[in-house]
N, C-alpha and C positions, 0 to 999 in steps of 0.2 A: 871411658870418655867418648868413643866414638860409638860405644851404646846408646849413650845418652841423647849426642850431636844429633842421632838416627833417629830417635824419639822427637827430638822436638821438628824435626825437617821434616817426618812424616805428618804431624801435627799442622806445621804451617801449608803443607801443600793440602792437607784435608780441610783446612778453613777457607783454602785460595778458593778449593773446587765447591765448597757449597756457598760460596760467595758468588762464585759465576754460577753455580744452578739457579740461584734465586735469583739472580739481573735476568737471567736468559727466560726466566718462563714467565708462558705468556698471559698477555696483560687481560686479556676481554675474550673468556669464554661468553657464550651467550647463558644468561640467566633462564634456569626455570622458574618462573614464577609460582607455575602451579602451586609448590611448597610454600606459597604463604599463607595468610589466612584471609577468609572475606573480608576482612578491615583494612590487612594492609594491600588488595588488589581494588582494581577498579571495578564495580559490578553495574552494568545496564542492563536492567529488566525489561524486554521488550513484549507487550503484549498483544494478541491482534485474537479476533472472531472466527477466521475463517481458517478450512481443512488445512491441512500439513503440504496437500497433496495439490495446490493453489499454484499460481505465480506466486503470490504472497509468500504464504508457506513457507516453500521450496527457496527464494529468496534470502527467507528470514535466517533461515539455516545458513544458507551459503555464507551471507553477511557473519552470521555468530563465529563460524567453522574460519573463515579468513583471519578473523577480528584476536582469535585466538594465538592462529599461528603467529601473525605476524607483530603478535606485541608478548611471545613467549607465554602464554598463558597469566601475562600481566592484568590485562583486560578480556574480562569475562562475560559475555552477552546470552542474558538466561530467556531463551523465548519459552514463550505461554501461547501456544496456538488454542483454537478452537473456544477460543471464553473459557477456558480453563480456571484462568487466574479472576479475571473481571471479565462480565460480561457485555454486550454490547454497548449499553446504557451505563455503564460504568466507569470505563476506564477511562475516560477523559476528566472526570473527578480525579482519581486513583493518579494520573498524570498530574494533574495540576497540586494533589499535597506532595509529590513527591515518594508516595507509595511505590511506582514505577519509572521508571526516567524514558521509555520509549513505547510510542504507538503507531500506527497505522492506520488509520481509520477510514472510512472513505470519505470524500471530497463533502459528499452532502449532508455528513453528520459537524460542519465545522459550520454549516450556513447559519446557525443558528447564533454563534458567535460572530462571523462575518456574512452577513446579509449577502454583501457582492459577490463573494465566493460563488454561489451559485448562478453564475453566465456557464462555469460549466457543466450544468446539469440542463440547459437550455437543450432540448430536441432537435437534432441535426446543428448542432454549433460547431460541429466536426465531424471530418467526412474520414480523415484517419489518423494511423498514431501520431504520425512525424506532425501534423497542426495541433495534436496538443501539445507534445514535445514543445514544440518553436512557441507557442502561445504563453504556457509556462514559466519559458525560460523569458519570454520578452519583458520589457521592460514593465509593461500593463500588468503582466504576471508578478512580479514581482513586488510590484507596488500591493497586489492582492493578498500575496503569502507575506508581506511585511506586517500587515494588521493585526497579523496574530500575534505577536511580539506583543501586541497590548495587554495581552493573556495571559504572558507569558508563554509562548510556545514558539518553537522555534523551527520553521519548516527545511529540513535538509535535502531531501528529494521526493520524487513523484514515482509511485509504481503502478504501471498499469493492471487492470485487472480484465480490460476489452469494453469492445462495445456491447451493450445491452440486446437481450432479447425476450419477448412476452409471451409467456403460458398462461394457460386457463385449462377447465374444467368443464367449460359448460359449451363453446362452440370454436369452431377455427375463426380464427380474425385475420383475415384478407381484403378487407378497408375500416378505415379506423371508424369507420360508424361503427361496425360491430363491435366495437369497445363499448357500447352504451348500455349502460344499468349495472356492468361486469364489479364488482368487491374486487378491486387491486391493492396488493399490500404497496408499499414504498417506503423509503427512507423515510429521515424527517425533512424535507424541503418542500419551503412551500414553490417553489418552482415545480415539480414534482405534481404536487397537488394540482396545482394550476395547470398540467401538461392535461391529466386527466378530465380533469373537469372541462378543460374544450371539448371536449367528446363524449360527454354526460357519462362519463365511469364515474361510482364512489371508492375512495381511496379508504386504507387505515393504515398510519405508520407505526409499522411493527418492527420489532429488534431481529437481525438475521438471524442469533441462534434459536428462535421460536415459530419461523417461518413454517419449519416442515411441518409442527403441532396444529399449528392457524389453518394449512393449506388440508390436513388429515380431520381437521375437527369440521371443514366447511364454512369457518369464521371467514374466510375470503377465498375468490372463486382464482384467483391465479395471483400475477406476479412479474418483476422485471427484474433482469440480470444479466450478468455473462454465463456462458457456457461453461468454464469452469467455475464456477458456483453454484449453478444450475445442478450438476453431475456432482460436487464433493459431496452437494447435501440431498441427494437421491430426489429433490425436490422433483425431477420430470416423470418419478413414477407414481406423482400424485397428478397430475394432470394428463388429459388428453390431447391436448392442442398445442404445439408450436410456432409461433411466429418469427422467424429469421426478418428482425426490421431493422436492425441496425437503427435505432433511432437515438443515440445516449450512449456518451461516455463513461464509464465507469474507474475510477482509478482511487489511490490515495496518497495523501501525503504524508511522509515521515516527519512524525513530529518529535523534537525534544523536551523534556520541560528544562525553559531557558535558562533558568536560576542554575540548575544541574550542570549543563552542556560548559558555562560561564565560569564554573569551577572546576574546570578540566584544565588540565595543562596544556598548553598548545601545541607541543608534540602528539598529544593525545589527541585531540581537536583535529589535529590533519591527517594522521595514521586514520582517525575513522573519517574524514570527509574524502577523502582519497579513496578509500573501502567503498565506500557508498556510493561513486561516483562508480567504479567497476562495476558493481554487481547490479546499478540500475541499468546500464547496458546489457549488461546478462537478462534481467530480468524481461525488458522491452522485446528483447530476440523470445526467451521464452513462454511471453505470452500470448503472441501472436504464434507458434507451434502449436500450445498447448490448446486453444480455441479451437483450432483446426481440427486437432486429433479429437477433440470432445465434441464437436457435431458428427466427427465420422462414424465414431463409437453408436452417436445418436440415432444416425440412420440405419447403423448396421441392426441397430434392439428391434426393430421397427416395432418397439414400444408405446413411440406417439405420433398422432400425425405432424406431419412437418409443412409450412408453408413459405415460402420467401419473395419476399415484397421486391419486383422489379424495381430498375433505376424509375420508372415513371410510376411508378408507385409510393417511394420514397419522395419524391417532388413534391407530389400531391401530399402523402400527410405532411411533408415541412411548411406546403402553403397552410394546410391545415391550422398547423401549432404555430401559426403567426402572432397572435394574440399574446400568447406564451411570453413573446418578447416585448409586447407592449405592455405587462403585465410587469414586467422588470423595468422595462425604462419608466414607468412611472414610481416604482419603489425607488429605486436604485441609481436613475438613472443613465445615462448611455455609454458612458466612457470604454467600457471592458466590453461592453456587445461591438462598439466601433472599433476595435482591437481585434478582433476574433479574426483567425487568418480569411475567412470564406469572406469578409468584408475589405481587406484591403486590396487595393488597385495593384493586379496584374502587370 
């Protein structure tokens, strides 16, 4: 009998104790997601044109590489650098079916959708980051990056890419007359076009990844950009001449396609507005380094000649490219030029 009694008392203490193991263990491991499948995680396709080795780029990464950790490999951000995936002229299509859910583009490949968007392609509309930053973010800014919503797109941040500067092939430009007769490539804005044309250049807008073919075949005699774009795409070892003019901002905006972004869940929605707000600070710090270190690069190849337009040189071509703004306030109107920080009262 007290064989028995022992049997069962060892019994009920063995059911007490996996009774308490299963209360006691714990509630919320963190999940790996990885182990699902592309159907059941989140997947944004971000695409973008330029080098790996960009602000953009390096950015793009940083964003994926965060976006990962911190949602357990729930949400998975697959970049396509270099027009890999779509090319220049592409992927704002490829965005809007929903082929891809994220791009980058630059600011002046959106004019064509929003006309006003290009006040900031205007010459000398800024003089540094922090006035486009503030411009941006102001209210004028936003009423700008709202229009695209009509497109569906959905603007989440601004990444710098620097200020612009003009190579050629055929002479050093050290007043902007010697811009006359020059074949410059450019985006598609007619802001852009209109810069040049004050100063009798002919333009041709061409797609970034075919730049370096155009500038190697002689199809156009130079070109404008930042310094890391300049250096990803070797474009300065097709030219002779440098011009350091700082005349034109160069950046772009992260766009979503809005249908996409709208069908996220809102935990998801601020895990990446959160993200992106990080890494655009990251990025601002890093492109202003990264310009630096690519003209030093620049001078040290003494590769090509180098010139750079004094502060009273810059004056003068802004008096120059006045037209420029007359040229928009009769398209477009003045609201967004009256906005620009260089116009408001001190």
């Amino acid at each position: 009998m007290r064989h028995v009694y022992g049997i069962i008392t060892f019994s009920l203490i063995a059911i007490i104790a996996i009774i308490v193991l299963i209360s006691y263990q714990p509630k919320a491991y963190p999940t790996d997601y990885e182990q699902l499948s592309t159907d059941e995680r989140i997947v944004i396709r971000f695409s973008h044109v330029v080098g790996e080795d960009t602000p953009k780029g390096m950015a793009a990464r940083k964003f994926a590489e965060l976006v990962k950790e911190r949602s357990n490999g729930y949400i998975e951000v697959q970049v396509f650098s270099n027009g890999t995936l779509y090319k220049d002229g592409e992927e704002m299509n490829a965005l809007s079916r929903g082929d891809i859910q994220m791009i980058a583009p630059a600011i002046s490949k959106l004019t064509e959708l929003v006309p006003e968007i290009s006040v900031l392609d205007l010459p000398y509309a800024f003089y540094t980051y922090d006035e486009v930053h503030e411009f941006v973010q102001s209210d004028a800014g936003k009423k700008l990056t709202d229009k695209l919503k009509k497109h569906n797109l959905l603007v989440v941040g601004l990444w710098d890419s620097g200020f612009k500067q003009i190579s050629n092939s055929i002479r050093p430009i050290e007043h902007y007359s010697d811009l006359s007769g020059l074949r410059m490539r450019i985006m598609p804005s007619n802001i852009l076009a209109e810069q040049y044309a004050t100063v009798h250049a002919q333009t041709k807008r061409i797609e970034f990844n075919t730049v370096f073919n155009q500038l190697q075949k002689k199809n156009v005699d130079g070109q404008e950009n930042t310094l890391t774009n300049i250096t990803s795409k070797n474009l300065f070892s097709l030219q002779n001449y440098l011009t350091i003019s700082n005349h034109g901002y160069l950046g772009y905006f992260l766009l979503f396609n809005l249908d996409f972004w709208n069908s996220l869940p809102e935990d998801v929605q601020q895990l990446l507005t959160e993200t992106l707000a990080e890494v655009q600070e990251w990025e601002w710090e890093l492109t202003k380094q990264l310009n630096e270190e690519k003209l030093q690069d620049i001078e040290n190849c003494q590769c090509i000649q180098i010139h750079y337009l004094s502060d009273e040189d810059q004056k003068e071509w802004e008096e120059k490219f006045e037209p420029v703004y007359d040229y928009y306030i009769d398209h477009y109107g003045d609201e967004f030029i009256k906005a620009l920080p260089k116009n408001q009262q001190k």
